[in-house]
C-alpha positions in Angstrom: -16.3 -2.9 37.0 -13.3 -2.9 34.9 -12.0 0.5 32.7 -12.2 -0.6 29.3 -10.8 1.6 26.5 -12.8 2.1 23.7 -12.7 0.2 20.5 -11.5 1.5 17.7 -13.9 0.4 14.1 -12.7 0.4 11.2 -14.9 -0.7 8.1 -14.3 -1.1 4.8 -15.2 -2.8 2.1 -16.4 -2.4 -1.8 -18.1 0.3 -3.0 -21.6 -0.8 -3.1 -21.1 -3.3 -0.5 -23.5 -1.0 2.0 -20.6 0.1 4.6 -22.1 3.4 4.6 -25.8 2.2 5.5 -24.1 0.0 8.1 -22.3 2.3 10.2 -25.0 4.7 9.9 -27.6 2.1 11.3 -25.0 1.1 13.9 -24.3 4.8 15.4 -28.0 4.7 15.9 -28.5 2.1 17.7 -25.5 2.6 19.9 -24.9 5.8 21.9 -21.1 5.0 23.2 -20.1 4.7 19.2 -18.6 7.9 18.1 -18.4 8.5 14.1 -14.8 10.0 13.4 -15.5 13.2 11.3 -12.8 13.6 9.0 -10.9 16.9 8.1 -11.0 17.3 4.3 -9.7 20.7 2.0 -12.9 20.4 -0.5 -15.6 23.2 -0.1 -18.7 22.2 1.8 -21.9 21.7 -0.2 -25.5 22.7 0.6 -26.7 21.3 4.0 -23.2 20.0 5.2 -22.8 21.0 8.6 -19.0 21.9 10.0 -18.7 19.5 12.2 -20.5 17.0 12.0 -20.1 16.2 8.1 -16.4 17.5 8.2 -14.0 19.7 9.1 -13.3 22.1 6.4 -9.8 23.5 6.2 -7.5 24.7 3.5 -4.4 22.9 1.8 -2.4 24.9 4.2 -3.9 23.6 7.7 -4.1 20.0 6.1 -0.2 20.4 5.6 0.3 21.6 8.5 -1.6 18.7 10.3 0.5 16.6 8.2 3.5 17.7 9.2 2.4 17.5 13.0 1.8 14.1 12.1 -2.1 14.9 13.8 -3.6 12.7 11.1 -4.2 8.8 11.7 -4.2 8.7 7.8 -5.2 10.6 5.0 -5.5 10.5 1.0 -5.8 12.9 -2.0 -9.1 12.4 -3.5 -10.9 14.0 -6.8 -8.0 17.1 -6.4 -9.2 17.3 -2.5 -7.5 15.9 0.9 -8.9 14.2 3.0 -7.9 12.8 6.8 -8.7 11.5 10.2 -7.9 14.0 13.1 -6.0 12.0 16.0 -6.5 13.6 18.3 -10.4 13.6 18.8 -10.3 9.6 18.0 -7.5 9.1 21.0 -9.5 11.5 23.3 -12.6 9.3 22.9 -11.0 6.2 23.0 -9.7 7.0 26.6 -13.0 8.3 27.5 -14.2 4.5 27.2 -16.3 5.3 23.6 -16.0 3.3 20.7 -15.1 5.0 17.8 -16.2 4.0 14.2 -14.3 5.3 11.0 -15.9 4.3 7.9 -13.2 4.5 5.1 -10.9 3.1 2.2 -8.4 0.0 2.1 -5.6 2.8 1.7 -6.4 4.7 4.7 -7.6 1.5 6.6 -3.7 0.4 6.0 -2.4 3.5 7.1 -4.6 3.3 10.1 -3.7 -0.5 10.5 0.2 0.6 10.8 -0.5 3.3 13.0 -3.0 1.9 15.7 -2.5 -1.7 15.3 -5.1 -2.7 18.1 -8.0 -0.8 16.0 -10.6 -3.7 14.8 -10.6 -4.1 10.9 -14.2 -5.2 9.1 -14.6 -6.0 5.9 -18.2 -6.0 4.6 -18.9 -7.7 1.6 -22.3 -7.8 -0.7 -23.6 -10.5 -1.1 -22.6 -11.8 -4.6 -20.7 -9.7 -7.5 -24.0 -9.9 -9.1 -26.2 -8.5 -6.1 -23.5 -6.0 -6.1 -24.1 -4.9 -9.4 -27.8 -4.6 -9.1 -27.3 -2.7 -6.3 -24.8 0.0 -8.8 -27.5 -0.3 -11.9 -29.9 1.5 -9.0 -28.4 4.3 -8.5 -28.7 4.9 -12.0 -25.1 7.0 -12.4 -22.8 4.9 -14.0 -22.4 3.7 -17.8 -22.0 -0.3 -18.5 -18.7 0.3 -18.8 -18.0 2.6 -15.5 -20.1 -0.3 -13.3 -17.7 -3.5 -15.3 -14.6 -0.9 -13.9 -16.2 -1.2 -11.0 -17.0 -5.0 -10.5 -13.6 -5.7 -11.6 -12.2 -3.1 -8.7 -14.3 -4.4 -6.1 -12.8 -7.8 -7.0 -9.7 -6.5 -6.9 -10.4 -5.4 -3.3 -11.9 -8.1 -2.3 -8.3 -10.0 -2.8 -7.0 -7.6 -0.3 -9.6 -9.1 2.9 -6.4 -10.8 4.4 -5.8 -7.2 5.9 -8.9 -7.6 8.3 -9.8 -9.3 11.1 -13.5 -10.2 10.4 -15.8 -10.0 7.3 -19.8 -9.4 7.4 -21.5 -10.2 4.4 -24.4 -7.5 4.0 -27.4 -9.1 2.4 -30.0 -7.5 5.5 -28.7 -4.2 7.0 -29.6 -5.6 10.3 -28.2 -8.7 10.5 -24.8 -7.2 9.9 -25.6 -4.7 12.2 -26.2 -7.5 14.7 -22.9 -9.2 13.6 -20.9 -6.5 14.2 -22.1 -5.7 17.7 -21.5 -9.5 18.5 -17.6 -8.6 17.3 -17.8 -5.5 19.4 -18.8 -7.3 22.7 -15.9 -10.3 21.9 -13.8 -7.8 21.5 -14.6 -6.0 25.0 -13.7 -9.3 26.4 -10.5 -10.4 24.7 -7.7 -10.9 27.9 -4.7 -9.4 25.6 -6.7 -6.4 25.5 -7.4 -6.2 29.3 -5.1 -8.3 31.0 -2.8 -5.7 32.5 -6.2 -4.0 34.1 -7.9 -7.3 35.3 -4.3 -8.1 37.1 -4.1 -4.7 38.5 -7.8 -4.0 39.7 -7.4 -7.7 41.7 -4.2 -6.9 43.2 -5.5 -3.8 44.9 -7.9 -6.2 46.2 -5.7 -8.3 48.3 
């Protein structure tokens, strides 16, 4: 058997597009995925758990992690901070877990720049127009709020040259499936492992 390091995930895409309902339906059904839990300076609301939602600190700490350069990126938010702790994604990445962060195109970048060998996904609805059925359901946004929107996740949409593989949610589970399918071809690409496969059969001679 060969020691694999684990994969690091990282999915994006529009809001709307369903990354959210992906990666939760993904950590389910795969026990050696880790979600990243971010560190963020906002006040936790009812029934967030420390933890396992975030990591609540104050402006001060998140400078100070900052400054450490502990964070594999981070953005201001709505007056808040937000960022992904390092170390806890490196430590489970040696450990042989894959680890799945679920954020935006600005922090996927940052990410991008500073662990180059992380996988990039882009999911994608559908159609522009499924995708704004899917933002007239919620039933929060004013007609113009949900054209800002369209228009933005075209806008990002533009941006998909960044990635290295797009799933296009129409069925939760199908992307699901498409995305463990990346996962395993990923497990088994020879730039990834080729030091380690040369090594394990050298000791072998």
């Amino acid at each position: 058997m060969l020691k694999r390091k684990g994969l690091l995930l990282v999915v994006s895409g529009p809001s709307g597009a369903g990354k959210g309902t992906i990666c939760k339906a993904l950590l389910n059904s795969n026990e050696n995925l880790k979600l990243s839990v971010s560190v963020t300076t906002r006040k936790s609301r009812e029934g967030e758990v420390e933890g396992v939602n975030y990591y609540f600190i104050d402006n001060e700490k998140f400078n100070q992690l900052v400054e450490a350069d502990e964070l594999l990126e981070y953005a201001h938010v709505y007056g808040n901070f937000y960022g992904t702790p390092k170390e806890k994604v490196i430590e489970n990445l040696e450990k042989g877990n894959d680890v799945i962060l679920e954020i935006e195109m600005k922090g996927a970048m940052q990410v991008r720049e500073r662990y180059p060998e992380g996988v990039f996904i882009f999911t994608l609805p559908p159609s522009l127009e499924e995708l704004k059925n899917r933002i007239v359901g919620r039933g929060t946004e004013t007609p113009e709020e949900i054209h800002k929107r369209l228009s933005s996740a075209y806008d990002e949409i533009k941006l998909i040259d960044n990635y290295d593989y797009f799933v296009i949610n129409e069925e939760v589970a199908t992307a699901v499936e498409t995305i463990e399918n990346i996962i395993k071809c990923e497990k088994n690409k020879v730039e990834r492992y080729r030091d380690v496969i040369l090594e394990k059969f050298e000791e072998e001679l």
